[in-house]
C-alpha positions as CSV (number, residue, x, y, z in Angstrom):
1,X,0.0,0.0,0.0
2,X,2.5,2.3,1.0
3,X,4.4,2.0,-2.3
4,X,1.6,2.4,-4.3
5,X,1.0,5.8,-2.6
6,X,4.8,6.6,-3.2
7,X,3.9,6.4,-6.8
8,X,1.2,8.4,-7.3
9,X,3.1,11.2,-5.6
10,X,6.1,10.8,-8.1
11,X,4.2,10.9,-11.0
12,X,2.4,14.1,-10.6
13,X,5.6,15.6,-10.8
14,X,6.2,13.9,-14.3
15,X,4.9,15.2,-17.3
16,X,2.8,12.7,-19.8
17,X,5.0,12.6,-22.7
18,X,3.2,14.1,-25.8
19,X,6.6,13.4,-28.2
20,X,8.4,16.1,-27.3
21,X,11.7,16.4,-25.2
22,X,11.9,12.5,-25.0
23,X,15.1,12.5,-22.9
24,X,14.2,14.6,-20.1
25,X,11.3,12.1,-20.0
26,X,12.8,9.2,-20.0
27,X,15.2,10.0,-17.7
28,X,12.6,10.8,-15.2
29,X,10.6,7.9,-15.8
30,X,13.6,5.5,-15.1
31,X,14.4,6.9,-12.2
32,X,10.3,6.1,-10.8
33,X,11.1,2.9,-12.0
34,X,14.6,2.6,-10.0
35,X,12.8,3.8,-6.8
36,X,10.1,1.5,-7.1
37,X,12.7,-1.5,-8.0
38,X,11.2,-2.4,-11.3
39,X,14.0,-0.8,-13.0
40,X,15.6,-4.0,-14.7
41,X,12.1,-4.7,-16.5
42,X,12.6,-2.5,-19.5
43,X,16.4,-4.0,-20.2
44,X,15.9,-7.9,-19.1
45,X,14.0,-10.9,-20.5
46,X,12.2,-13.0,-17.9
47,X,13.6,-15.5,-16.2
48,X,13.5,-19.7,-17.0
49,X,13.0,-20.3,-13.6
50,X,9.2,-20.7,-12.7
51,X,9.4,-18.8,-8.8
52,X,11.6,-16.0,-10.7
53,X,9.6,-15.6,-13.2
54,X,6.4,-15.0,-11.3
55,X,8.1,-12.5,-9.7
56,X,9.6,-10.5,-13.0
57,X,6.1,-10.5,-14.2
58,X,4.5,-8.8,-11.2
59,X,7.2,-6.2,-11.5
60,X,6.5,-5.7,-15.3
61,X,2.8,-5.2,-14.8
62,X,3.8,-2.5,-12.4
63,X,6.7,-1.1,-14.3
64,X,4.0,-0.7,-17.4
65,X,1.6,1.0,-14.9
66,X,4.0,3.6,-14.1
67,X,5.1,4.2,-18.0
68,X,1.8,4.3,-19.1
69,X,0.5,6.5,-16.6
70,X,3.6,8.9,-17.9
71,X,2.2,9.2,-21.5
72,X,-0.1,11.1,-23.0
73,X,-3.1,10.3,-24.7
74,X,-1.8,10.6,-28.3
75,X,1.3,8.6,-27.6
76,X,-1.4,5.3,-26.1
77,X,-2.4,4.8,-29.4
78,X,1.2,3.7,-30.5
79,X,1.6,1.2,-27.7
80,X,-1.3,-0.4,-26.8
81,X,-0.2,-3.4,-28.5
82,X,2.9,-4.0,-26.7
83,X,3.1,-6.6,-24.0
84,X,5.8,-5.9,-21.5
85,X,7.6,-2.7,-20.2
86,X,10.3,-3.9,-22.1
87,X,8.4,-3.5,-25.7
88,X,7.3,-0.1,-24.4
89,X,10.3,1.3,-23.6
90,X,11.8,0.0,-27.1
91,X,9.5,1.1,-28.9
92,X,9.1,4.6,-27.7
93,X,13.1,4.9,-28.0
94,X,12.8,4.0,-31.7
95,X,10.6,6.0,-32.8
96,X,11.8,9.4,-30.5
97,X,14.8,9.1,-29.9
98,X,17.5,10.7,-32.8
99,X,20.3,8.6,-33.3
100,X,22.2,8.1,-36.7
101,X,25.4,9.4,-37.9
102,X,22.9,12.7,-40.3
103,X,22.3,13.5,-36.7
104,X,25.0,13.8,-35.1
105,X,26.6,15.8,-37.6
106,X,23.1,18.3,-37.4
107,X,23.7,18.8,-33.3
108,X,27.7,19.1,-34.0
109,X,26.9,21.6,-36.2
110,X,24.1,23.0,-33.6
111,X,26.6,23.2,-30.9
112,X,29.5,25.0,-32.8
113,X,26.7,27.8,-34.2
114,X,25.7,28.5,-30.9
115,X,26.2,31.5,-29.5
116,X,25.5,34.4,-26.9
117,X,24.0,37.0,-27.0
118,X,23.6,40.2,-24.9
119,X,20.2,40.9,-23.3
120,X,19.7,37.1,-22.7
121,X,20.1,34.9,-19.5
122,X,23.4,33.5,-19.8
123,X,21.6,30.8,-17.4
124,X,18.8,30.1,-20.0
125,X,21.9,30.0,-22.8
126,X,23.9,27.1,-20.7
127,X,20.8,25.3,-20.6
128,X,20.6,25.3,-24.0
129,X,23.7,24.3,-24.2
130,X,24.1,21.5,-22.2
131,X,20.6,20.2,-23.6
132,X,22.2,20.4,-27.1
133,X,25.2,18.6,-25.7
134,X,23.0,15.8,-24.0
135,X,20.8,14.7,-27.1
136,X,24.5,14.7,-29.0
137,X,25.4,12.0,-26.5
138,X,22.3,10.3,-26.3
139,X,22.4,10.2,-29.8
140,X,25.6,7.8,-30.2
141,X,27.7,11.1,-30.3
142,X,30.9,11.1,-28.4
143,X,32.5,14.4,-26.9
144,X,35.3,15.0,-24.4
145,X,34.8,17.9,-21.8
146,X,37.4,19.4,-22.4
147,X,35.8,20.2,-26.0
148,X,33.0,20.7,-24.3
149,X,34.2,23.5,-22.2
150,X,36.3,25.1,-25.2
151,X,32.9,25.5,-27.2
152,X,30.9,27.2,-24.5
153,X,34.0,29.4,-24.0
154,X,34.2,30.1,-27.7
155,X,30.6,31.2,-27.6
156,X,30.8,33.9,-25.6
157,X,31.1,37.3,-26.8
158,X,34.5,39.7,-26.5
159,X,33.1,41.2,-23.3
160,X,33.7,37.8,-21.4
161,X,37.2,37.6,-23.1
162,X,39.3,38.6,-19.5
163,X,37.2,35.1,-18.3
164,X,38.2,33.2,-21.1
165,X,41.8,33.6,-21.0
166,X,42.0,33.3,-17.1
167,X,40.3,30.4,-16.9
168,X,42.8,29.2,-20.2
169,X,45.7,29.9,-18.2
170,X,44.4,27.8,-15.1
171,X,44.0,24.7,-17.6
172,X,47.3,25.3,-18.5
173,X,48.6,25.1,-15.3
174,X,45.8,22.2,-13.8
175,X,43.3,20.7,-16.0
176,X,41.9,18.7,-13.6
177,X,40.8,22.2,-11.7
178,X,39.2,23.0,-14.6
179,X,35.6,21.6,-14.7
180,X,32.5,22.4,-16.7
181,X,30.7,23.2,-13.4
182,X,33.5,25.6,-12.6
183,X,33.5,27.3,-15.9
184,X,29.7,28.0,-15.5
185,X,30.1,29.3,-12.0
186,X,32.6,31.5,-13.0
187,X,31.0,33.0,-16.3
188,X,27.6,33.5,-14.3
189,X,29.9,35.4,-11.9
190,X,30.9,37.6,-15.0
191,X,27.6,38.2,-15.9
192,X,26.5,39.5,-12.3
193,X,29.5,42.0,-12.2
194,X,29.0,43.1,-15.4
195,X,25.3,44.2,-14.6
196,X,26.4,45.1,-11.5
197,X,28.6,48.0,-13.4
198,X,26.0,48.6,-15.7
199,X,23.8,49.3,-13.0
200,X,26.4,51.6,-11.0
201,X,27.5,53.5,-14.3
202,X,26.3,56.9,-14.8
203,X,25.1,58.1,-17.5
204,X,27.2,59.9,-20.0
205,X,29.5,58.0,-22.6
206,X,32.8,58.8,-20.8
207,X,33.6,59.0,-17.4
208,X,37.1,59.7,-15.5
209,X,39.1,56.1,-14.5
210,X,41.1,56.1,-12.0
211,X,42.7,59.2,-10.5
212,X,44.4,60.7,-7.2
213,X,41.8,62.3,-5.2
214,X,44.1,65.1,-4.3
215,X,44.0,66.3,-8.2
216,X,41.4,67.9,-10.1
217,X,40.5,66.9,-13.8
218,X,40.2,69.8,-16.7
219,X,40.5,68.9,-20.0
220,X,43.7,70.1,-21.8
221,X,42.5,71.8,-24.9
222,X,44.0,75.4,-24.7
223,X,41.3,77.1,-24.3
224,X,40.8,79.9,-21.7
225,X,37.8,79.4,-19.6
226,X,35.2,82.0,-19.4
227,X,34.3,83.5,-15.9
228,X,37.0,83.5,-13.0
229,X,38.8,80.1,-12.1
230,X,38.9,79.5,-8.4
231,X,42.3,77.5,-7.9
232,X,45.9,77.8,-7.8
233,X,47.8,77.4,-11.3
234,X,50.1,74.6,-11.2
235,X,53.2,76.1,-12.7
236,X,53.3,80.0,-11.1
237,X,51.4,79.1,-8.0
238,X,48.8,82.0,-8.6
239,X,45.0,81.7,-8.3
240,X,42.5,82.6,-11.5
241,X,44.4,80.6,-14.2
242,X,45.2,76.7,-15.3
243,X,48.9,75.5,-15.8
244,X,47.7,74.9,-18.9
245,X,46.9,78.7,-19.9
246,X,49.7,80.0,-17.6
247,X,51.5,82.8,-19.5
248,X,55.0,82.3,-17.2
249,X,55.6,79.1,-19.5
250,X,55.7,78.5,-22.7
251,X,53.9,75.1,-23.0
252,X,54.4,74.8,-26.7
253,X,57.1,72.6,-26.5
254,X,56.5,71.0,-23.0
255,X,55.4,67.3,-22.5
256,X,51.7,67.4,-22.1
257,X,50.3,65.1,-19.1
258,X,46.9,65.8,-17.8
259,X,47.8,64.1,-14.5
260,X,50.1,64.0,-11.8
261,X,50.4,63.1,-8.1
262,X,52.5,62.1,-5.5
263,X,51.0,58.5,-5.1
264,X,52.3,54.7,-6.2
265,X,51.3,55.5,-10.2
266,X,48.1,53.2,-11.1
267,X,47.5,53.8,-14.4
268,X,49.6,56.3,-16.7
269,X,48.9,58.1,-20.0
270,X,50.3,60.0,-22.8
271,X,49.1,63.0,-24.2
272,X,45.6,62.5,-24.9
273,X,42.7,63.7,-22.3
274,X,42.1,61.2,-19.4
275,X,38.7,59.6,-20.6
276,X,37.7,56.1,-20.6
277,X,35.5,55.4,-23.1
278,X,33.1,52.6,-22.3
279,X,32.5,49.4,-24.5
280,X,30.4,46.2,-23.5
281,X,32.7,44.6,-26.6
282,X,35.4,44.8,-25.2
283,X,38.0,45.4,-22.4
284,X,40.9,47.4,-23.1
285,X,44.4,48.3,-21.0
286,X,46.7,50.4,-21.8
287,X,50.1,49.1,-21.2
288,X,52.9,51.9,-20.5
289,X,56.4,51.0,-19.5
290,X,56.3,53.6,-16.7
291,X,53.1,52.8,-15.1
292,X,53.8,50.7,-11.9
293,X,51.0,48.7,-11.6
294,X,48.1,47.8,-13.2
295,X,45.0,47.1,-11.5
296,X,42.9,44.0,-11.8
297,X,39.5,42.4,-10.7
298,X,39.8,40.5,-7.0
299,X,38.3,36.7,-9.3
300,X,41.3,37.2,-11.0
301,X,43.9,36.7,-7.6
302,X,43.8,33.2,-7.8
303,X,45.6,33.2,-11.1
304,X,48.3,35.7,-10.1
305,X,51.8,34.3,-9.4
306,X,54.8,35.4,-7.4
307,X,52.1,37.0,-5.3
308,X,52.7,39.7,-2.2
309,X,50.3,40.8,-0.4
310,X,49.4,44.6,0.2
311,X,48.1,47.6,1.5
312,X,48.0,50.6,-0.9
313,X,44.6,52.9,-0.8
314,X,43.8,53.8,-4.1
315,X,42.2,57.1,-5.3
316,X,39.0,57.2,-7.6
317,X,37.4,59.7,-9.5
318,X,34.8,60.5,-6.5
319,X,36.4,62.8,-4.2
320,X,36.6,61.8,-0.6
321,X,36.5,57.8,-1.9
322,X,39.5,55.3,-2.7
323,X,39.3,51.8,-2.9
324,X,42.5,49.0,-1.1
325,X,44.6,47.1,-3.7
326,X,45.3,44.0,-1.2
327,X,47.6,41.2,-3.3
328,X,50.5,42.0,-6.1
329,X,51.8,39.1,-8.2
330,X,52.3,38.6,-12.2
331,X,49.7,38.0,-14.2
332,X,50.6,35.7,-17.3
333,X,48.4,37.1,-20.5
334,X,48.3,36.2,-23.9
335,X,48.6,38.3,-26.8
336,X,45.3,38.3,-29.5
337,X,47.0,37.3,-31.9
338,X,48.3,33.6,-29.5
339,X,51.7,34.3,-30.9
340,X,53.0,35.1,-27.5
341,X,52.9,35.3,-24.1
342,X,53.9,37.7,-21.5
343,X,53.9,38.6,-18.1
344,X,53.1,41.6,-16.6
């Protein structure tokens, strides 16, 4: 009595199979059957002996209760003839289940094409994914996971490119580290900071990066600027003027540099204006030989090497705010082109 009611309990959670999505069906429907110990029914033939075979036969009429109380209306029609679980199962896998080497190819081809896109869940995307990798198994199709991993890397777009290579160092250094489940975790964790910053960005096209807090930021375009200008000049030390328009120098043939300060150097540029211009395509540093440091994302410590760890408050472009750089190591990158590979 009691197993009877265990049953009925698991198979309202079970869809009746109406011909679609076969696997995820038959995978629940076996494992009813493996709970309720009926499982070897669909795979064996009964037994010669007269005591066992009494026995196989009660668990068949129950393991065809269970199956048929899984399928839909429309699908009864196409089985009603068949005698044992067994025949059920066989039959149903036959006709529903794609196997065949014209298959394979069409979900190989499936799986290289996919790719994702911005705006979509990147959970509802893996899904896909691994649903498009399951029928290729189920299917007769073989693939390793480490192929499997390099495709769902290769699908995602140039934003998630700082992922891709981190996690392609780590394999370098320990495959076995490197597992599909890890690779999901850690490109869902992508997707969360990068909505996070999308969320905390304001709203003009360009905003300041990273600066001292003890500097101010005017853009150097040789201008004078109408009305009175409340701070010292940096050159003559007088108030009412920028260094840039101060007539004490002549700045014609001086090195231009719109910042400088007294702290560990962060990031360093040339001559142009210090604006970042933001891109969900693509991450881009600027690499200059006399810039100390450059700063990273805290997911990415665990692939630094010769690491130290640190204290050094950082300025930002809010006044008053800074954030705490707290590990230094070298951080092996690869060039986009894969010719070479650096550290830096």
């Amino acid at each position: 009595m009691a197993s009877s009611v265990v049953s009925s309990i698991q198979l309202t959670n079970v869809k009746p199979f109406d011909g679609n999505n076969y696997s995820n069906w038959n995978f629940r429907v076996k494992l009813i059957l493996e709970q309720q110990g009926v499982l070897e029914t669909i795979s064996s033939t009964p037994p010669e002996d007269e005591a066992k075979k009494k026995t196989f036969e009660q668990n068949d009429v129950k393991a065809r209760n269970i199956i048929v109380q899984c399928l839909a209306d429309n699908i009864l029609e196409t089985i009603k003839d068949k005698t044992t679980a067994k025949d059920i199962m066989d039959a149903l896998k036959g006709t529903y289940l794609k196997t065949g080497i014209a298959n394979q190819v069409q979900l190989q081809r499936k799986l290289r094409s996919m790719k994702y896109l911005h705006g979509e869940s990147l959970n509802a995307f893996i899904t896909k994914f691994e649903h498009t990798v399951n029928e290729l198994k189920q299917c007769g199709g073989t693939i390793q996971t480490n192929e499997v991993i390099s495709q769902l890397l290769s699908a995602m777009p140039e934003s998630y490119q700082a992922v891709t290579t981190a996690i392609d160092v780590l394999f370098c250094q320990d495959e076995s580290k490197v597992t599909f489940d890890f690779v999901k975790n850690k490109l869902l964790m992508e997707e969360a900071r990068q909505e996070k910053n999308k969320d905390d960005a304001e709203p003009s096209t360009s905003k300041q990066v990273f600066i001292s807090q003890k500097k101010y930021k005017y853009k150097n375009n040789n201008k004078s600027n109408q009305g009175y200008f409340p701070f010292k000049c940096y050159n003559c030390g007088e108030k009412g003027h920028k260094r840039v328009d101060c007539k004490k120098k002549d700045w014609k043939n001086s090195k231009k540099c719109n910042l400088t300060s007294t702290d560990e150097i962060v990031f360093l540029t040339t001559d142009s204006v210090v604006d970042s211009t933001e891109s969900n395509a693509e991450v881009i540093f600027i690499v200059d030989s006399g810039a100390t440091n450059h700063l990273i994302s805290a997911d990415l410590g665990n692939y630094l090497t010769n690491t130290t760890k640190v204290s050094y408050n950082i300025g930002v472009a809010k006044l008053g705010e800074s954030i705490v750089a707290s590990l230094r190591g070298n951080l092996h990158l690869r060039t986009t082109n894969e010719r070479s590979s650096k550290y830096m």
